[in-house]
C-alpha positions as CSV (number, residue, x, y, z in Angstrom):
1,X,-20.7,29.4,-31.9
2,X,-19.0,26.9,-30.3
3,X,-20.8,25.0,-27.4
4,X,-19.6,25.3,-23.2
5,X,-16.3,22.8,-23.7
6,X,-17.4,21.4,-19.8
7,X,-20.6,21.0,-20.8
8,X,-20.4,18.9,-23.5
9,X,-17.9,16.8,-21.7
10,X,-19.9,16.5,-18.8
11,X,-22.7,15.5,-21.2
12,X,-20.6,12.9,-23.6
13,X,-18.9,10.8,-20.7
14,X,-22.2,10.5,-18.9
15,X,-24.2,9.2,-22.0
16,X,-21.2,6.9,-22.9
17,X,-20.7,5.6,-18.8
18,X,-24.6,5.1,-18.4
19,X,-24.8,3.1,-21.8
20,X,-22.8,0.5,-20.8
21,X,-24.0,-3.1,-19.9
22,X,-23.2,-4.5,-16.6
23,X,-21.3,-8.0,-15.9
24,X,-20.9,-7.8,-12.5
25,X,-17.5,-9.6,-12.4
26,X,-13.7,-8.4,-11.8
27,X,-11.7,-8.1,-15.0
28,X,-8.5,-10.2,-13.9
29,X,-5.2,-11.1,-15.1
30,X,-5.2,-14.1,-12.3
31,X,-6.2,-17.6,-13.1
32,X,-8.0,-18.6,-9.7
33,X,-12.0,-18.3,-10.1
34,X,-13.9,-15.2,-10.2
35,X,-17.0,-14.9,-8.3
36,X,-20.6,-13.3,-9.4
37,X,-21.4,-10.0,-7.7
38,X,-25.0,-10.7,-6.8
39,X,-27.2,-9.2,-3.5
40,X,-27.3,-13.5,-2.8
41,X,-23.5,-13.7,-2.4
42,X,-23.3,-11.2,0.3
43,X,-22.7,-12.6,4.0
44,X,-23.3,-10.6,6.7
45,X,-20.3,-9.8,9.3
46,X,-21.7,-11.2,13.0
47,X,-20.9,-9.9,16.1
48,X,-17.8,-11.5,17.7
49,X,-17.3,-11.9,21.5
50,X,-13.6,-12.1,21.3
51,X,-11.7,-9.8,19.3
52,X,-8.5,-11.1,17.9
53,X,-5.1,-9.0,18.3
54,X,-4.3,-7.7,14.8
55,X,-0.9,-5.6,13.8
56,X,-1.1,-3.1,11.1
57,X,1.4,-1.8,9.5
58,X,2.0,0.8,7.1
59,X,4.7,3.1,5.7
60,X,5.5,6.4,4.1
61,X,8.3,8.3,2.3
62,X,8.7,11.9,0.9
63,X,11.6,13.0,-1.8
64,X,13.9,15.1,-0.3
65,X,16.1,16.0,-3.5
66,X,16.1,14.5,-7.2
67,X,18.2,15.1,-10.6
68,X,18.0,12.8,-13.2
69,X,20.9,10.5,-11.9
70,X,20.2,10.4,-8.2
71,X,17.3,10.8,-5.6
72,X,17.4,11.1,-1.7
73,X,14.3,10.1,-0.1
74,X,13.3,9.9,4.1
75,X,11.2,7.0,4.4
76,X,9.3,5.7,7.7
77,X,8.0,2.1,8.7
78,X,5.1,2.1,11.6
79,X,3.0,-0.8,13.3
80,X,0.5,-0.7,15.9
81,X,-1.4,-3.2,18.0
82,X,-5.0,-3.8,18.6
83,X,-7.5,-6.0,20.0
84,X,-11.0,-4.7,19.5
85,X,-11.3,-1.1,20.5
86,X,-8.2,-1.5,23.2
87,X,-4.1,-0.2,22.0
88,X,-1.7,-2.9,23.0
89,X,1.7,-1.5,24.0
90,X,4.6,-2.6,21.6
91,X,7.4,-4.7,23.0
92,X,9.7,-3.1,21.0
93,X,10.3,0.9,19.1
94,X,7.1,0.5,17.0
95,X,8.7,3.0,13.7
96,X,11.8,2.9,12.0
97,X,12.9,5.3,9.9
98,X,16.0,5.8,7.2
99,X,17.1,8.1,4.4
100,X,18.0,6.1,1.1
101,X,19.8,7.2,-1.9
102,X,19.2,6.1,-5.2
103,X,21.9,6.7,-7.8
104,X,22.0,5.6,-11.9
105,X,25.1,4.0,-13.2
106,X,25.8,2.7,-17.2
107,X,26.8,-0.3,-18.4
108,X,27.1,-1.9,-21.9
109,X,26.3,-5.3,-22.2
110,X,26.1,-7.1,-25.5
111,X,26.4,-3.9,-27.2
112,X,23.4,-2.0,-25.4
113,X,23.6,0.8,-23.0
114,X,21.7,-0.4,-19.3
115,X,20.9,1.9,-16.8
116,X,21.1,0.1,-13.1
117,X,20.2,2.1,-10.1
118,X,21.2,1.1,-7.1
119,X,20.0,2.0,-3.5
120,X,21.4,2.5,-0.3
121,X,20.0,3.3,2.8
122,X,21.1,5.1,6.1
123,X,18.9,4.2,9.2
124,X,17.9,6.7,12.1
125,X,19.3,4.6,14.8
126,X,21.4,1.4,15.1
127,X,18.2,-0.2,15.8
128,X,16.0,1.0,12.9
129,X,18.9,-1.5,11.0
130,X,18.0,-4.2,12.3
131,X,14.5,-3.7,9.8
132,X,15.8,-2.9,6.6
133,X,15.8,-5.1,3.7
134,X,19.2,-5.8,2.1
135,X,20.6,-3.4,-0.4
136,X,21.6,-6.1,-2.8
137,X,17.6,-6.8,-3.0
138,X,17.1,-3.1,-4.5
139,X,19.3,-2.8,-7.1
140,X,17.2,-2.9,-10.7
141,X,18.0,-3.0,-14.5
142,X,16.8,-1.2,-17.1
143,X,17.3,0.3,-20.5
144,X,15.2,3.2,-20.1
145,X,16.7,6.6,-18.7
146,X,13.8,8.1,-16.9
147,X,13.5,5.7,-14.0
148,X,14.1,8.0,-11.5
149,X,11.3,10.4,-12.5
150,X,8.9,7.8,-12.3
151,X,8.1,8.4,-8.5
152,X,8.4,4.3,-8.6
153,X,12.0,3.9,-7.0
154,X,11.2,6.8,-4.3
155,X,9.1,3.9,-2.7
156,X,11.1,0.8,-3.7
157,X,13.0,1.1,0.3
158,X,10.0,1.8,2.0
159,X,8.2,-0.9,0.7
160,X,10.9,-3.6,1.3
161,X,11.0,-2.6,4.9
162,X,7.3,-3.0,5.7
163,X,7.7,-6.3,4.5
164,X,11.0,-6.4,6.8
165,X,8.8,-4.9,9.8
166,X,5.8,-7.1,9.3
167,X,8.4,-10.3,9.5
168,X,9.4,-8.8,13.4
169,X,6.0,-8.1,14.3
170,X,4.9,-11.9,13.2
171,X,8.3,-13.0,15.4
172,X,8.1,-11.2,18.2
173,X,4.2,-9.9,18.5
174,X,1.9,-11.9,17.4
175,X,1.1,-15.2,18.2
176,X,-1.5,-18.4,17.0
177,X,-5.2,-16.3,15.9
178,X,-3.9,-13.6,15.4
179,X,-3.9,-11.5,12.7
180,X,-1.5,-8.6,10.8
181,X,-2.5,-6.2,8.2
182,X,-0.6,-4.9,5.4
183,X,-1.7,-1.7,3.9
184,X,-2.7,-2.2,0.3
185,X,-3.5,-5.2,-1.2
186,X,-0.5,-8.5,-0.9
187,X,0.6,-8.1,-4.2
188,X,4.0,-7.5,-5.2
189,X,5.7,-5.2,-7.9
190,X,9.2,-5.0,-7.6
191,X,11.9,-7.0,-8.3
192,X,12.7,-9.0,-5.1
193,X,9.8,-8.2,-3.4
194,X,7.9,-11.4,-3.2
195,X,11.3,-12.9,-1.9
196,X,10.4,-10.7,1.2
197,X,6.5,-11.1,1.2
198,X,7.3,-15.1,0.8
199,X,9.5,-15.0,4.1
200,X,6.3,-13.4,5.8
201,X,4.1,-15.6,4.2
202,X,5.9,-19.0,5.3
203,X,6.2,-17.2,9.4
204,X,2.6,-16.3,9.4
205,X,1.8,-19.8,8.4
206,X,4.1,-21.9,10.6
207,X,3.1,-19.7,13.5
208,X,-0.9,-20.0,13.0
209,X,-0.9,-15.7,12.4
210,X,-3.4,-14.4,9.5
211,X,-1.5,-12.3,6.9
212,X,-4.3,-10.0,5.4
213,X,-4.4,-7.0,3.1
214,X,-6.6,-3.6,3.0
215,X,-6.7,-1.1,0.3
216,X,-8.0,2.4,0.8
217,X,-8.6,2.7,-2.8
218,X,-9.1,0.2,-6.0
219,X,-8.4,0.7,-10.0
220,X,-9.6,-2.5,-10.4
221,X,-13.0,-2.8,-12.7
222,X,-15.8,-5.2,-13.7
223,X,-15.8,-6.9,-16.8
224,X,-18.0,-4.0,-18.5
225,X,-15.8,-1.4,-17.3
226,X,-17.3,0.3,-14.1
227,X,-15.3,0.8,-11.1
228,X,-14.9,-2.5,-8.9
229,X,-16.1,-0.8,-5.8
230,X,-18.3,1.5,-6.7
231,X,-20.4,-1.0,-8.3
232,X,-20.2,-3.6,-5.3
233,X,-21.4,-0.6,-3.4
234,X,-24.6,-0.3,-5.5
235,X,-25.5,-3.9,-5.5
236,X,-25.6,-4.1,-1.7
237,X,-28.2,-1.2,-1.9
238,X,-30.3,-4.1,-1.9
239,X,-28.6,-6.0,0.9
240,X,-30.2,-6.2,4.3
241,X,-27.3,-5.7,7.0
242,X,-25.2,-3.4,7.1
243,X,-21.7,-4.8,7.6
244,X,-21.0,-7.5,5.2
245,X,-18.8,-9.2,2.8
246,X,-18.5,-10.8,-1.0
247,X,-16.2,-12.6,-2.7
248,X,-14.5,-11.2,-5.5
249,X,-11.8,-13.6,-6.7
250,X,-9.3,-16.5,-5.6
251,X,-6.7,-14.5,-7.6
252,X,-6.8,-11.0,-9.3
253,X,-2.9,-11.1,-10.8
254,X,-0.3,-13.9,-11.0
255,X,2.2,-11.8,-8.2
256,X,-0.9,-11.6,-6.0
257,X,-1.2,-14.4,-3.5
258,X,-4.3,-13.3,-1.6
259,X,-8.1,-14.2,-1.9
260,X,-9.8,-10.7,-2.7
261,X,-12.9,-9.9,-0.9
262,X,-15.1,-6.7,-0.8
263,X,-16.1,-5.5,2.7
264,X,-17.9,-3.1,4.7
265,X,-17.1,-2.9,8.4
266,X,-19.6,-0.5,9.9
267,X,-23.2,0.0,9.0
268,X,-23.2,3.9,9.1
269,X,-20.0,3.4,6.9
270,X,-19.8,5.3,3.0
271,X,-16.7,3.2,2.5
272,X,-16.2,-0.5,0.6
273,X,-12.6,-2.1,0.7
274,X,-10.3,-4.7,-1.0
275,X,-9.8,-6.9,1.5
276,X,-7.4,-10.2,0.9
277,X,-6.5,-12.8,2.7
278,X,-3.5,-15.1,2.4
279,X,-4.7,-17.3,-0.1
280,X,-3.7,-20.6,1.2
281,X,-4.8,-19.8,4.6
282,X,-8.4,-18.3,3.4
283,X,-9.0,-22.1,1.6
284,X,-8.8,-23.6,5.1
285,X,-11.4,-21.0,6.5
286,X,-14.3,-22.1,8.3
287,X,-17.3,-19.6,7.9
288,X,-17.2,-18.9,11.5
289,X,-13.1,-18.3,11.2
290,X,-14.0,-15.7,8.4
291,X,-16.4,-14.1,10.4
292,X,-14.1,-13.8,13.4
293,X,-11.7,-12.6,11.0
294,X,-14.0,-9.9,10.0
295,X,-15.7,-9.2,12.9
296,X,-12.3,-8.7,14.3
297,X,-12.3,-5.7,12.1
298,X,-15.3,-4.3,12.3
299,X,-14.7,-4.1,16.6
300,X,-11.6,-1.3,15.7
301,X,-13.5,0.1,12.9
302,X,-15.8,2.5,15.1
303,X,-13.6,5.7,15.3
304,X,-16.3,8.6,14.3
305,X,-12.8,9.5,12.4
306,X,-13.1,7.7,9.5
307,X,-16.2,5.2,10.5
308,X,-16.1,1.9,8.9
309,X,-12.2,1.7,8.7
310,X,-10.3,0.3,11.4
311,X,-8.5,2.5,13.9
312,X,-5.4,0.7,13.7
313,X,-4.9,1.0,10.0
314,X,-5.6,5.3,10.4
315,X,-3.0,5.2,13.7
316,X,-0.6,3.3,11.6
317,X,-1.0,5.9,8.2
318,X,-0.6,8.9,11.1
319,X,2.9,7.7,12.3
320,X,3.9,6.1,9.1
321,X,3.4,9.5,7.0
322,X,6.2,11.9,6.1
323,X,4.1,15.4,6.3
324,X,4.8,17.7,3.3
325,X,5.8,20.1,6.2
326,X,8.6,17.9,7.8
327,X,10.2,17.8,4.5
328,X,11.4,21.5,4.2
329,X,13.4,20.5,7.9
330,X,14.8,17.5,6.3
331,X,16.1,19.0,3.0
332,X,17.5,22.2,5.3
333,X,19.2,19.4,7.1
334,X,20.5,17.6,3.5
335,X,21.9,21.3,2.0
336,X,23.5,21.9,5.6
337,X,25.6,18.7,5.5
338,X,26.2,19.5,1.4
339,X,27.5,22.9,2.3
340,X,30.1,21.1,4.5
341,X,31.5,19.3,1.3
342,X,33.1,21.1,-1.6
343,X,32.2,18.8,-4.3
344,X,28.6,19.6,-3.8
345,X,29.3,23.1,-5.3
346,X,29.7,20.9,-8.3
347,X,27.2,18.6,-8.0
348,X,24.2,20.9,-6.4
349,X,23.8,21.6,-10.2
350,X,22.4,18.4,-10.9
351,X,19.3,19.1,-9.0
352,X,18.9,22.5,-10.7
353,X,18.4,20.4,-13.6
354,X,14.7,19.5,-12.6
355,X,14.6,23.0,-10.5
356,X,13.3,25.4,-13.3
357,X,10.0,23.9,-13.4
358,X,9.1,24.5,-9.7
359,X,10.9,28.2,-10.1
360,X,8.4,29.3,-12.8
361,X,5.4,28.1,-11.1
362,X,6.3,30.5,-8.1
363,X,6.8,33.2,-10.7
364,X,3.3,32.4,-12.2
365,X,1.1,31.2,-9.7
């Protein structure tokens, strides 16, 4: 008779997770040092008694319609303003949003079929423009087919503007001390992209504003194979204060130009995060900067919302995010305008192409 199939999984990946040896170091692709992961190498987060203004920004997108040679997506930019616990009113419309369009076109060069698809986008208002990235920026190459399926490209606009957004915020907000957080970590992974995260980068710097990055969640792992956070989490079991710090590494991938750190901004808090700062402006740190830095953080991170992870960051996600529920309005909007156009009649059955999947799972489920 053959054994419970969940029990033995259960039983098999625990043995072969709790055998494993641990080297309490991040597994890297960068070349900048890597630090130990030790209780000893933890540095507590002090109180601050002036809070410094940080900006966070953030973005979302939803697909509105896909077949396998074009995809319409609505996308939204958001920052907001903080110092401490206190909002700061925005000068300026704090969220932009667009639709974009990405369509697949074939070329042969030297003999191969290449796919390129190319991306336009259609802004809200005549001032959301004014913060999207250029279209020439998001045009990519490649020889596979499946691009569009990869849920890659239905982010490609949104990201580009939040690096487009940050640049206004840095211009027009934010001023020596301060501070502006990206969401996620400061690396980059499209084509382009660090053209954009550069332009921020050199701002920032010129105007004296600290370019940081915080991730809600990490694949990264430790050189035996256990989950980055997770594991920092254990080790400051045996830590004495409750909001702290470690260094993890001066660089964790060659398109990432921050300094990683792992930190916990509330003592009541479950939650650890990757943390970066801008690389060449974390080497110039004194401790006390760091901590102000920090301690900056930890002020806005008291909402009994998500405790430990600052307000600004959750107000940002809140107006940034497309709601699965807004995106049945928006696609009734999309077949509205199609029915106006007869060669949609035609070309409504390109997205049928990828529709028979979502049909039978209404039959079945």
């Amino acid at each position: 008779m053959i054994e419970d199939p969940v029990k033995s999984l259960i039983a098999d990946l625990g043995a072969h997770l709790s055998q494993k040896e641990h080297s309490d170091i991040v597994l890297n692709n960068g070349n900048g040092k890597q630090f130990l992961i030790a209780p000893s190498e933890f540095a507590e987060i002090k109180p601050i008694d002036s809070p410094r203004k940080i900006a966070f920004v953030d973005g979302g997108d939803g697909p509105l319609e896909e077949s396998p040679n074009f995809l319409i997506t609505i996308n939204r930019v958001y920052y907001s303003l903080f110092q401490g616990k206190k909002r700061i009113k925005p000068r300026a419309n704090p969220r932009v949003q667009f639709f974009s369009s990405v369509t697949s076109n074939i070329q042969t060069i030297n003999g191969k079929k290449t796919v390129s698809y190319d991306t336009k986008l259609f802004p809200h208002t005549t001032e959301d423009k004014k913060f999207l990235p250029a279209e020439s920026d998001l045009t990519s190459n490649t020889e596979s087919t499946t691009v569009l399926q990869g849920a890659r490209l239905n982010s490609l606009g949104r990201r580009f503007a939040e690096w487009q957004l940050a640049i206004h915020v840095v211009e027009s907000e934010l001023e020596r001390d301060d501070m502006i957080v990206m969401d996620g970590s400061l690396q980059t992974h499209f084509k382009n992209e660090s053209k954009y995260a550069n332009r921020l980068y050199d701002l920032a710097k010129s105007k004296g504003v600290i370019v940081c990055g915080l991730a809600k969640t990490s694949r990264l792992i430790t050189e035996s194979g256990h989950p980055l956070l997770a594991r920092v989490a254990e080790i400051s079991e045996d830590v004495s204060f409750g909001k702290w710090y470690v260094k993890i590494a001066e660089e964790v991938s060659a398109d990432d130009r921050g300094f990683m750190l792992a930190v916990k901004f509330h003592p009541q808090s479950k939650f650890v995060f990757r943390f970066e700062i801008l690389r060449e402006q974390f080497s110039k740190m004194s401790d006390e900067e760091l901590n102000s830095v920090l301690g900056s953080l930890a002020e806005n991170s008291q909402d009994v919302a998500m405790i430990g992870y600052p307000y600004g960051a959750i107000d940002a996600d809140r107006f940034a995010q497309v709601r699965r529920d807004e995106l049945g309005m928006y696609q009734g909007f999309i077949l509205s305008e199609k029915l106006r156009h007869p060669e949609w009649k035609r070309l409504q059955k390109y997205s049928a192409s990828l529709g028979a999947h979502d049909d039978l799972n209404g039959v079945t489920s």
